[in-house]
C-alpha positions in Angstrom: 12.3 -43.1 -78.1 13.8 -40.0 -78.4 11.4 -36.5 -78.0 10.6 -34.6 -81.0 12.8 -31.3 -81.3 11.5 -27.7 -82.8 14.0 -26.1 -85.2 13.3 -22.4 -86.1 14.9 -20.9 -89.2 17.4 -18.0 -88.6 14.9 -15.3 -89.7 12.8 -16.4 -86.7 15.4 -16.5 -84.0 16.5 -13.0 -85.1 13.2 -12.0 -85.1 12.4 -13.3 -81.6 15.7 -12.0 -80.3 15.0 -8.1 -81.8 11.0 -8.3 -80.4 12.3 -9.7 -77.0 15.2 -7.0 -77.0 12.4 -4.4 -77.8 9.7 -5.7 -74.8 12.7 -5.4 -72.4 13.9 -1.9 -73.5 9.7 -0.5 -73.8 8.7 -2.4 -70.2 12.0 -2.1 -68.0 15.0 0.1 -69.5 13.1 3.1 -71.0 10.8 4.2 -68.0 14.2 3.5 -65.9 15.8 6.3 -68.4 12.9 8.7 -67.7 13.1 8.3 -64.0 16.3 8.8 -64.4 15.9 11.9 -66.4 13.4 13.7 -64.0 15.0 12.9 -61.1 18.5 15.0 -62.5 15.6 17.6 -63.6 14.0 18.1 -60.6 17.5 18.2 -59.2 18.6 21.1 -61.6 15.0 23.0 -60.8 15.6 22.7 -57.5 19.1 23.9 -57.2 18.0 26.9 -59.8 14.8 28.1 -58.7 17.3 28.8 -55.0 19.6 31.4 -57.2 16.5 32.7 -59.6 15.3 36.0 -59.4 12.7 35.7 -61.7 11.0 31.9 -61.1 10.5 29.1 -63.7 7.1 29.5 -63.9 4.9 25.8 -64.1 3.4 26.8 -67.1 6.8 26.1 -68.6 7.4 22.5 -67.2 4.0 21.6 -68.5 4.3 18.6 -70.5 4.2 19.5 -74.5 1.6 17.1 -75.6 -0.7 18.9 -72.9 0.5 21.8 -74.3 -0.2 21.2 -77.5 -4.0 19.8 -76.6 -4.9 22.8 -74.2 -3.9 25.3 -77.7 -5.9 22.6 -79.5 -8.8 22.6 -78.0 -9.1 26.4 -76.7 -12.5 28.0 -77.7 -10.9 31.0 -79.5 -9.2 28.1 -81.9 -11.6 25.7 -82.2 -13.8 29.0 -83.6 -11.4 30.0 -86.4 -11.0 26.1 -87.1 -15.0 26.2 -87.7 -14.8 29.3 -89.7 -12.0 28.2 -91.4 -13.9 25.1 -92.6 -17.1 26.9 -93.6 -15.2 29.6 -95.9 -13.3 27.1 -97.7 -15.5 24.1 -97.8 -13.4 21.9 -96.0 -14.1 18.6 -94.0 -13.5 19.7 -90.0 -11.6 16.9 -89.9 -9.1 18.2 -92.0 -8.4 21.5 -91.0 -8.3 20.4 -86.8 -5.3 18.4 -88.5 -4.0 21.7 -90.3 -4.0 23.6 -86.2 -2.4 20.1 -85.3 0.2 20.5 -87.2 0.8 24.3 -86.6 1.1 23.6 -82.6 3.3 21.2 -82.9 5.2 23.8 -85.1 4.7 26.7 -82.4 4.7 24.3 -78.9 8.3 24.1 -77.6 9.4 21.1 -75.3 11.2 22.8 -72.5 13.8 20.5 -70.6 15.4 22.5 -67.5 18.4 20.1 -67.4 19.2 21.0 -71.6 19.0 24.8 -70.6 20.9 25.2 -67.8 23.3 22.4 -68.1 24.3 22.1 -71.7 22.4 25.4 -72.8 24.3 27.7 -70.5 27.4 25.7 -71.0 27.3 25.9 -74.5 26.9 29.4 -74.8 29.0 30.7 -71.9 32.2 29.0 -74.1 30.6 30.5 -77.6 30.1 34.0 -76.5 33.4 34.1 -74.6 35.2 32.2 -77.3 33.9 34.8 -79.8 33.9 38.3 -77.7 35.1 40.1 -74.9 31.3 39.7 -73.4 30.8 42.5 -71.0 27.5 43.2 -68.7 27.2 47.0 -68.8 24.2 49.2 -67.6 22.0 47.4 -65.4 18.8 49.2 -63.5 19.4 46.5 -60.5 16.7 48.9 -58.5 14.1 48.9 -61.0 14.9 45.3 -61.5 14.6 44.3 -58.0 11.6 46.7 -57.9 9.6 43.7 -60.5 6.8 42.6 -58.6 8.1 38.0 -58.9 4.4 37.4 -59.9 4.8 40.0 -63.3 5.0 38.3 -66.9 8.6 39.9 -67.4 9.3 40.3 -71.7 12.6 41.7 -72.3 12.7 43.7 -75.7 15.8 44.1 -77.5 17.8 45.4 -80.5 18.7 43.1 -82.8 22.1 43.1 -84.7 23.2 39.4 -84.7 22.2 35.6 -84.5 24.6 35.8 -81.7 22.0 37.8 -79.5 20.5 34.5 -78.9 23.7 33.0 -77.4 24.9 36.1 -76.0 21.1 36.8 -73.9 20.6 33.5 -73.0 24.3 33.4 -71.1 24.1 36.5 -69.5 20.0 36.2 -68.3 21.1 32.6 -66.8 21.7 34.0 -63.6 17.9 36.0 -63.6 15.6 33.4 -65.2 15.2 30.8 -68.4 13.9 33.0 -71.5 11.4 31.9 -74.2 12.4 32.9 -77.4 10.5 33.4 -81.1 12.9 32.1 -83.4 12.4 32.3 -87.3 12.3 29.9 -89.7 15.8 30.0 -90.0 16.6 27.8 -87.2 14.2 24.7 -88.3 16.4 22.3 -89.5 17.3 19.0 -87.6 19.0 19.0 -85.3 19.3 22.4 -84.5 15.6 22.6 -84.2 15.3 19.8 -81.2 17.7 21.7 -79.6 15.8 25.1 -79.8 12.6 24.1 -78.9 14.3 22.1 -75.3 15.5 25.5 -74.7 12.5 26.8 -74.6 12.4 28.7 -78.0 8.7 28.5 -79.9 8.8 28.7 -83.7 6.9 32.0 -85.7 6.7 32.3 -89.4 7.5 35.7 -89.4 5.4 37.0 -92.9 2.5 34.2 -92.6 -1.1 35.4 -93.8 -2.1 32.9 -93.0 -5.4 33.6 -90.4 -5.2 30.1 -89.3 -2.1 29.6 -88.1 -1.9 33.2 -86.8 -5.0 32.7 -84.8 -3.5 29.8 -82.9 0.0 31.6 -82.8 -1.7 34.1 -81.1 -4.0 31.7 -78.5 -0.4 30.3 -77.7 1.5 33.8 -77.3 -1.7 34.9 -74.5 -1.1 31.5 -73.1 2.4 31.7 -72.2 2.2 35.9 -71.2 -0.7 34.6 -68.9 1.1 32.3 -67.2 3.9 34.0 -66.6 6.3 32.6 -68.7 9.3 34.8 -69.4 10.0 36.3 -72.7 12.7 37.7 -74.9 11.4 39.3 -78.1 13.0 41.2 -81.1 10.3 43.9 -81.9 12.1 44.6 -85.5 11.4 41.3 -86.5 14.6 40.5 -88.0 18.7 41.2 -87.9 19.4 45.1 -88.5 20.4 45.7 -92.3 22.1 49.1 -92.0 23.1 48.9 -88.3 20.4 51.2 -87.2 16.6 49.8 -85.3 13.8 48.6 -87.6 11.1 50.0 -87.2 8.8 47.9 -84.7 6.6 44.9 -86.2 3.2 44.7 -84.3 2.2 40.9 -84.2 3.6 39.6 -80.7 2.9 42.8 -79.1 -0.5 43.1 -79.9 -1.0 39.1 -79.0 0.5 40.1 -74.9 -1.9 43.4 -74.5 -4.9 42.4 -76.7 -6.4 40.3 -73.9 -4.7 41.7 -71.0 -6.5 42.9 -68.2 -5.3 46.6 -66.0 -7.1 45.4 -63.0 -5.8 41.6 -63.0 -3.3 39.9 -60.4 -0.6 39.8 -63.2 1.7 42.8 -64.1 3.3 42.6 -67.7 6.9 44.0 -67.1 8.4 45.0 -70.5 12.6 45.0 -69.5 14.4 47.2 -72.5 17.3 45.5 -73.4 20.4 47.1 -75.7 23.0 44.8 -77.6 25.9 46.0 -79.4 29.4 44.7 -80.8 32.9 45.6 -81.8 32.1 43.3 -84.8 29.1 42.1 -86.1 29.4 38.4 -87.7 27.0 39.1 -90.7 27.8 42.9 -91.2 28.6 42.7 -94.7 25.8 39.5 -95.3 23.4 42.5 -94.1 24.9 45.4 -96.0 24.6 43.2 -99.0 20.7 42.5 -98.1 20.3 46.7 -99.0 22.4 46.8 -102.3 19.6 45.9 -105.0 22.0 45.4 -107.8 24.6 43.1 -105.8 23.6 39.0 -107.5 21.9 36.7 -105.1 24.0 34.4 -103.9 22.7 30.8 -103.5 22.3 28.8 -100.5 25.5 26.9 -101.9 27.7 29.5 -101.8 26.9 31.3 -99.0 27.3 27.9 -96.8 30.5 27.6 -98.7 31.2 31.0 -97.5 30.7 30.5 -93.9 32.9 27.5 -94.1 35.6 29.6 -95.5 35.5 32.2 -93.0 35.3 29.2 -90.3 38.6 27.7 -91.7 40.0 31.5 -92.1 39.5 32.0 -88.3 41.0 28.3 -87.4 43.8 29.0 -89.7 44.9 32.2 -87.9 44.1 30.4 -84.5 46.6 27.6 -85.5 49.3 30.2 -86.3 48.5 31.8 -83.1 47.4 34.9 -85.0 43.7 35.0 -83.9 42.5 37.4 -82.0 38.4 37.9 -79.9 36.0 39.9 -82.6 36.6 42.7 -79.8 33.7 43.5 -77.0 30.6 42.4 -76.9 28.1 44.2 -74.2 24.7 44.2 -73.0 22.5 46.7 -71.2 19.5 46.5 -69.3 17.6 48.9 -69.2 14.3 50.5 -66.5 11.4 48.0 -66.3 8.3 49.3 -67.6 4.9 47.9 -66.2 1.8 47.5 -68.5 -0.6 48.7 -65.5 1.3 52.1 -64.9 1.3 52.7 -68.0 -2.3 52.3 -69.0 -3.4 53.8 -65.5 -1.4 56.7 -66.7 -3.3 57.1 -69.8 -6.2 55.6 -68.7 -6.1 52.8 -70.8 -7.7 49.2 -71.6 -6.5 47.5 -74.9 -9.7 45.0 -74.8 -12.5 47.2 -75.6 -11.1 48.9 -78.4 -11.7 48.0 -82.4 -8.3 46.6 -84.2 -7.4 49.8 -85.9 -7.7 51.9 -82.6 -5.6 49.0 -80.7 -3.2 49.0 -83.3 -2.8 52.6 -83.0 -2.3 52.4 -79.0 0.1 49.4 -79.3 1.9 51.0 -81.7 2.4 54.0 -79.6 3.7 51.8 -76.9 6.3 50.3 -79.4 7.9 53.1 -80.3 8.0 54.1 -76.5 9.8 51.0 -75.9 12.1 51.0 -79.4 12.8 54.7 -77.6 14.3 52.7 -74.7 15.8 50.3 -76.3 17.7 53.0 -78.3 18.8 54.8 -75.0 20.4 51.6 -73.4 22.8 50.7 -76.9 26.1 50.3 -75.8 28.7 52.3 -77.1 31.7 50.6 -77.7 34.9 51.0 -79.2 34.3 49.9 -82.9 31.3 52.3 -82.9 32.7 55.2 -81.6 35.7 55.2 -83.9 33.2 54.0 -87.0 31.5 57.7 -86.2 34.6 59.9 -86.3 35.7 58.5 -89.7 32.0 58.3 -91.0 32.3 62.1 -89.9 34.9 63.1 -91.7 35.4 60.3 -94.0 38.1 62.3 -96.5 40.3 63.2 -93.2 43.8 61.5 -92.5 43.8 61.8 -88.6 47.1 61.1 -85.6 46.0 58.8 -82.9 46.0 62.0 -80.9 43.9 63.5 -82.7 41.7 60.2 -82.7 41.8 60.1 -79.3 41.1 64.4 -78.9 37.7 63.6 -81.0 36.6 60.1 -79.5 36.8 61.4 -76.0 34.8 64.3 -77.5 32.4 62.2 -78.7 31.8 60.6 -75.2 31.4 63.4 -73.3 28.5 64.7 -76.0 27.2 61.1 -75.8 26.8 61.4 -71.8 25.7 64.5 -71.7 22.9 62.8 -73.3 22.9 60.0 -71.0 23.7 57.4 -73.2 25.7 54.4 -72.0 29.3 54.0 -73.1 31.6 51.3 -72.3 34.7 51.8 -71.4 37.2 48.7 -71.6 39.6 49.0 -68.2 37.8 52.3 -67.3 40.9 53.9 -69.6 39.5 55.8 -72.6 42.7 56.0 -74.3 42.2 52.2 -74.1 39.3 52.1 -75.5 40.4 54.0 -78.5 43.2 52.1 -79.0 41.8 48.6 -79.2 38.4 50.2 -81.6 41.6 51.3 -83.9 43.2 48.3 -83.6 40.2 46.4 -85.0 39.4 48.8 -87.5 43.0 48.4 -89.0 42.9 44.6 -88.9 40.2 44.7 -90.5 41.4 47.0 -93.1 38.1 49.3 -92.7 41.2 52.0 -91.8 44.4 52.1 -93.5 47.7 53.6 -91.4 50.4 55.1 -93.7 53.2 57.2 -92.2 51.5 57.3 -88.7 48.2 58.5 -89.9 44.9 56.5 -90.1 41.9 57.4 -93.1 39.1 55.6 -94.7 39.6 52.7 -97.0 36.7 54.4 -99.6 35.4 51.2 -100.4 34.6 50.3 -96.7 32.9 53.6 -95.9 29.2 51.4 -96.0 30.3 49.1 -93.4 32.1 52.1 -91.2 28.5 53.3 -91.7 26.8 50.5 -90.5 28.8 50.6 -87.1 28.1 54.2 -86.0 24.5 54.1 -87.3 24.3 52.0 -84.1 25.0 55.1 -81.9 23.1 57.2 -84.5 20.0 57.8 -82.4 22.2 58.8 -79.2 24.8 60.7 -81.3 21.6 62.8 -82.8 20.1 63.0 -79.2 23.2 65.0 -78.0 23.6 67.1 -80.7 20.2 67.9 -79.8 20.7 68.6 -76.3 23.8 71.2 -77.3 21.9 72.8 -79.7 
């Protein structure tokens, strides 16, 4: 007699098949993966940390879920969350799911392998695909002088999203920054990206006392433990070229709970960023102009694709040329304890209006610094003759007589010019060559003016070298 046979509908098998498939992926191929992963981490930290002057500090490498539990359930938070629930009559429950959700916001997810395998890749090809990248002005003494134990925050000018790219490529070689990034950059995927680079998320206008609260318990966190830091102090892009004044927040979070007498140093490293072209010049120039029409976020992605398939058009016909040099400068280290032994200061003690004052006071020091270390490059230097004399028709040599003229006023003053090939007729050469391309500058019969209508955005170039340019004038008079 023949046995009695089982017959499963097709459903079932498939269903078997895909819950098998999933057991074998969840119990055998998925921790393979992560073992996998860390071991080509811990090779890439181990081969970094050898060439690193500045060390990945643990703190970093921490898991994020830890992360986001230690910000959970630190005492300064879990006391706003209470107040927070009292004021507004709200279940606990609820609002420890409101700071949930804010961590996870803020937390990044580092991954060392992302940052200095794709990370650096990726931007070493951007920033050199874009720009002529050059490293100027470097204090290598005070630099080397950083005690490796110091919570090192370099604080730079601000002109382009590119700073991101164009930092994070040339600090490779010193350390892995930690950026705040705006809400601009949290979309998916770009945002995954971001945060495995190490990059924490701020809402920049947020008054919010919740969220700022646990913003700030994450900021002291991460100065604490030495994590490295890269921070805009203006808050934002420049709109007319020149520095914003400074915006408080992050600051005050880094020196509200620091201590003069502890083991850690906090080593601010002023950093100065400037181009031959800025990407969004006229995107910012518009931002000042209150009767130019808002454009929608429609047309100005439909503008950036046009200026995308401009450039590849010109590339095709072999017509594209670099958006000129792009440098950085880094500037003298200054350390927190000198500075408050100096003036004989402690942040912690004082009320919020006094500290506000003091940190204040030690943003416009640094902003100072910043200022001193901008590159001058070509684009600016030209941008300030014409801006000068914006109804003159000039030679070249008569360019050249000025813009040379210009840079021995602007060292006199100590201010850092670059000088492509160490040849300063060079350097004037190649500014005018992408002012005229441009068509900022019109040539007719040999001799180069103003195009009137362009005379804002000549502005916005030399009101980069405005602070240095008023410095020397300074020193002459």
């Amino acid at each position: 007699m023949p046995e009695p046979s089982t017959t499963l509908p097709n459903w079932a098998v498939a269903l078997l098949v895909v819950l098998s498939s999933w057991a074998v992926a969840e119990n055998m191929l998925k921790p393979l993966v992560r073992w996998f992963m860390r071991r080509r981490v811990n090779r890439v930290l181990e081969e970094i940390n050898t060439r690193l002057r500045i060390q990945i500090q643990p703190f970093k490498l921490t898991k994020r879920e830890v992360l986001i539990d230690r910000l959970l359930y630190d005492p300064q938070v879990q006391e706003a969350a209470e107040a927070h629930a009292l004021e507004h009559q709200l279940p606990r429950e609820a609002v420890m799911q409101r700071v949930e959700r804010y961590a996870r916001e803020i937390v990044p997810a580092f991954n060392a392998y992302v940052y200095f395998r794709f990370g650096y890749w990726l931007a070493r090809r951007a920033a050199r695909s874009l720009y002529r990248v050059r490293l100027g002005y470097t204090d290598e003494a005070g630099l080397a002088a950083v005690n490796p134990q110091s919570t090192v925050v370099f604080f730079m000018n601000h002109r382009s999203n590119m700073d991101y790219i164009l930092i994070s490529f040339l600090a490779a070689e010193r350390t892995a920054l930690s950026y705040a990034v705006g809400e601009w950059a949290r979309i998916w995927p770009l945002q995954t990206l971001i945060r495995a680079m190490g990059a924490y998320f701020v809402r920049r206008d947020s008054r919010d006392a919740l969220y700022r609260k646990v913003l700030e318990r994450y900021v002291h966190m991460a100065t604490t433990a030495g994590v490295t830091q890269a921070v805009y102090p203006e808050g934002g892009l420049t709109r007319d070229g020149r520095l914003r004044p400074p915006k408080l927040g992050l600051l005050d979070y880094m020196l509200r709970s620091f201590d003069p007498a502890g083991e850690r140093d906090l080593v601010f490293v002023p950093v100065g960023i400037n181009y031959d072209r800025v990407l969004e010049d006229r995107s910012q120039l518009r931002e000042l102009d209150k009767t130019a029409e808002r454009k929608s976020k429609a047309s100005v992605v439909l503008g950036t694709l046009a200026f995308i398939f401009r450039n590849l058009r010109l590339m095709a016909r072999n017509r594209w040329r670099r958006f000129g040099y792009a440098c950085v400068n880094f500037g003298t280290p200054v350390s927190l304890k000198a500075y408050l032994a100096a003036r004989q200061l402690d942040f912690r003690p004082l009320e919020k209006e006094a500290r506000f004052a003091r940190v204040e006071e030690l943003a416009r020091e640094l902003m100072h610094s910043i200022a001193a270390v901008i590159p001058a490059v070509p684009v600016p230097l030209l941008a300030t003759v014409f801006v000068n004399h914006p109804a003159r028709t000039w030679s070249e040599l008569e360019l050249k007589t000025e813009v040379l003229e210009l840079m021995r006023r602007l060292e006199s003053r100590g201010a850092h010019i670059y000088i492509p090939r160490r040849d300063q007729d060079y350097a004037v050469t190649v500014g005018l060559r992408m002012l005229t391309l441009r068509r900022l500058v019109v040539q007719t019969d040999g001799l180069y003016a103003v195009q009137p209508e362009e005379l804002p955005l000549l502005n916005y170039y030399a009101n980069s070298i405005a602070e240095q340019q008023v410095g020397s004038r300074k020193a002459e008079g």
